[in-house]
C-alpha positions, 0 to 999 in steps of 0.5 A, spaced: 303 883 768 301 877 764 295 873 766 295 867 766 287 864 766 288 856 768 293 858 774 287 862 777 289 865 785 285 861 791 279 866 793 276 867 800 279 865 807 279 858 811 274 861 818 279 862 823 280 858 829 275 859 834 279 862 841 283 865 836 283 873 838 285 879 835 289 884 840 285 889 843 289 894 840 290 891 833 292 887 828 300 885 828 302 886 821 308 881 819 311 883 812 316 878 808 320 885 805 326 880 803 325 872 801 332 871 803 337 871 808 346 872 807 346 867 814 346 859 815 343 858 821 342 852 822 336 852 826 332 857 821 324 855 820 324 859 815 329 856 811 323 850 808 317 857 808 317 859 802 316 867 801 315 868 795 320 873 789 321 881 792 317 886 789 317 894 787 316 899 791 310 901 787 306 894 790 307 898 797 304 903 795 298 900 793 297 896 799 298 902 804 294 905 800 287 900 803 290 901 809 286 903 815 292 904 819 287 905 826 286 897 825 294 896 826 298 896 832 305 893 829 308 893 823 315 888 823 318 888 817 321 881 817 324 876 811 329 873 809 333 881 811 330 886 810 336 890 811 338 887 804 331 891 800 333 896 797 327 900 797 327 899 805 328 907 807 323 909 802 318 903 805 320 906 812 317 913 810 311 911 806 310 908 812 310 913 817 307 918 812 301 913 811 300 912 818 301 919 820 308 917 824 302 913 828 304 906 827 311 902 831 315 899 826 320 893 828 325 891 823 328 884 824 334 882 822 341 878 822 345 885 822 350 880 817 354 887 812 351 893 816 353 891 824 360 890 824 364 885 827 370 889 828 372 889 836 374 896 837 370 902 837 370 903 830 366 898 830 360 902 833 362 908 829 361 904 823 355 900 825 352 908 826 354 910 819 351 904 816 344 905 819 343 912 818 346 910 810 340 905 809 336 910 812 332 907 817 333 911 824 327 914 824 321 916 828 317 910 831 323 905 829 325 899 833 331 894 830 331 886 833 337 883 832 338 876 832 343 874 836 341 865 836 346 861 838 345 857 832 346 865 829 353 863 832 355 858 826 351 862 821 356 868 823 362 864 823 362 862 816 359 868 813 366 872 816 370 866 814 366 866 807 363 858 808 357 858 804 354 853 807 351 849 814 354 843 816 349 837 816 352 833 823 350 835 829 356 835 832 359 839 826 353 845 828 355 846 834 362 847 833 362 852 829 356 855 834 361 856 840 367 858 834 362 864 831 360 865 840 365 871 840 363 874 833 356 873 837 359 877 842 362 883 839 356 884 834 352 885 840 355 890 844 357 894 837 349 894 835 347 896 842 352 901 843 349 904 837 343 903 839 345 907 845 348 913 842 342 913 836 336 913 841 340 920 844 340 923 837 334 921 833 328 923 836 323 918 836 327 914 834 325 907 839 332 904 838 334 896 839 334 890 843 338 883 841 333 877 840 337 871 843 334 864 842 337 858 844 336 850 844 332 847 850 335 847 856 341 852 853 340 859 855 343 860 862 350 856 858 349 860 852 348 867 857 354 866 860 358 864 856 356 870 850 353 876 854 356 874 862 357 883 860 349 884 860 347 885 867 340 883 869 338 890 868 339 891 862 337 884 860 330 885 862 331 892 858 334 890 851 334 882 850 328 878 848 330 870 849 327 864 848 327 857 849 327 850 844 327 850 836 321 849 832 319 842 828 321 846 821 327 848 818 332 843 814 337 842 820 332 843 827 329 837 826 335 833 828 336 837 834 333 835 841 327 836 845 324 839 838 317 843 840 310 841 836 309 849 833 301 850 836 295 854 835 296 861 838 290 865 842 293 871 840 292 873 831 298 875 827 297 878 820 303 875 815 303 878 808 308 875 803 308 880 797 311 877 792 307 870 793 301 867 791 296 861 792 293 857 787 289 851 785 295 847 782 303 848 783 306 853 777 313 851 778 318 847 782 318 852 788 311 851 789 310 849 797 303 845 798 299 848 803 292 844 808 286 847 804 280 845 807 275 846 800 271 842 795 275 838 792 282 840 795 286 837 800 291 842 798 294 849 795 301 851 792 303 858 795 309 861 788 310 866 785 305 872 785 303 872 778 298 877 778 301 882 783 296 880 788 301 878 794 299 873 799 297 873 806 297 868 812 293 868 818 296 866 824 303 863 826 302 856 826 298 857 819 305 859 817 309 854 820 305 848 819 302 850 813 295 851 813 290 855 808 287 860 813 288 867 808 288 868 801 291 874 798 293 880 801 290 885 797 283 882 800 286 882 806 286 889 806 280 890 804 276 884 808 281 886 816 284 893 815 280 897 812 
């Protein structure tokens, strides 16, 4: 690919915050495989982070090579979906293959196209064969579907083909509680599937549902959708939360927003088709705080070296701090 000399790449790293620490186990690795999401969910945070473009399969190939997988304890293959990469069977096995069959692999998705939404026990039949399809039931993979109360609303207009999210609040929630039953049915298919593919596939770590909701929210929100998950089974295959963050284009008209703060326990975020630069290369450059000489800022964009961009710690990403660099000295400066 061309360079372009006057748009040169930030070099170095921002030290990390001091009580910041790396788990005793290794780093947790979080790849943006996919920018983008079919979904409208009206409190998504990365809806204003910017992810770059998607990239080959050979840019995988590359990075994993530098990998010193003993330093890694996770890798989460997020987005955007990462259902919706092409190649993302194939990054699966490279993975493995790299890792030696060593390293868990979560996929983090909204389900919407491969989890389907038809209430009859056909609906768990073609789930089963949709993901066997993709080729990700495999050794060491574990899937996490988003089952937000706000995905409620996304998974209304996705079924009845409205592309975009309301703007008032009142309208959001309207369409949260007429998407609940979709919510309900795509969560009792995908574990269901979940259930029978963890019995066929050895290794493979099946899946759990990620149920978020505003705060104060979630016992309604339990009640009302999943009243069918018994606390047994609750404790076992969902993960839920509370409170939206302060980022994203419609949270920050909900209530009781919460402030984003830094984290004792590190995360590594690599965006593969993005970079940071000195000055902003195009319309889609998102300003990052830069503590350097003669900077108050970078741009993260498109990556035009093929370098890929890396950000340390979760709040760094939401709040947009400058504690990385590119993702190939990452490999080289953490994971080898």
């Amino acid at each position: 690919m061309e360079k372009i000399p006057e748009f040169k790449p930030v070099k170095g790293y921002v030290p990390v915050l001091e009580q910041a620490v790396l788990h005793p186990d290794g780093w947790e690795i979080v790849i943006f495989v996919f920018p983008v999401c079919e979904g409208t969910c009206a409190h998504c945070w990365s809806s204003e982070t910017y992810f770059g473009r998607t990239v080959g399969f050979d840019w995988y190939l590359n990075f994993f090579s530098k990998i010193n997988f003993s330093k890694i304890r996770e890798i989460r293959l997020s987005g955007g979906d990462p259902f919706l990469y092409k190649e993302l069977g194939n990054l699966i096995d490279l993975i493995n293959y790299s890792s030696g069959g060593k390293t868990k692999i979560t996929i983090l998705t909204a389900g919407l196209g491969f989890v389907s939404l038809n209430p009859n026990a056909s609906g768990v039949e073609n789930t089963i064969l949709n993901l066997k399809k993709i080729g990700v039931i495999k050794p060491q993979i574990s899937i996490h579907l988003s089952a937000d109360e706000n995905h409620a609303g996304s998974l209304f207009r996705y079924d009845n083909g409205i592309k975009k999210r309301p703007t008032s609040l009142e309208k959001i929630r309207e369409e949260n509680y007429q998407g609940f039953a979709l919510v309900e049915t795509q969560a009792k298919n995908f574990l269901k599937a979940m259930d029978i593919l963890s019995k066929e596939e050895k290794g493979f770590r099946g899946g759990k549902l990620k149920v978020h909701a505003e705060s104060g929210r979630l016992p309604e929100y339990r009640q009302r959708v999943f009243s069918w998950i018994n606390d047994a089974d609750w404790q076992e295959k969902v993960e839920s939360s509370e409170g939206l963050f302060n980022s994203g284009q419609a949270a920050k008209n909900f209530e009781n927003n919460i402030k984003i703060l830094p984290s004792p326990q590190l995360s590594l975020f690599i965006m593969p088709g993005a970079e940071f630069y000195y000055q902003p290369i195009s319309k889609h450059s998102q300003a990052y705080n830069f503590k350097g000489k003669g900077f108050s800022q970078v741009y993260l964009d498109n990556s035009k070296n093929n370098l890929g961009a890396a950000v340390i710690g979760f709040w760094n990403l939401l709040e947009k701090n400058f504690y990385g660099g590119n993702a190939l000295e990452v490999a080289k400066k953490y994971l080898r």
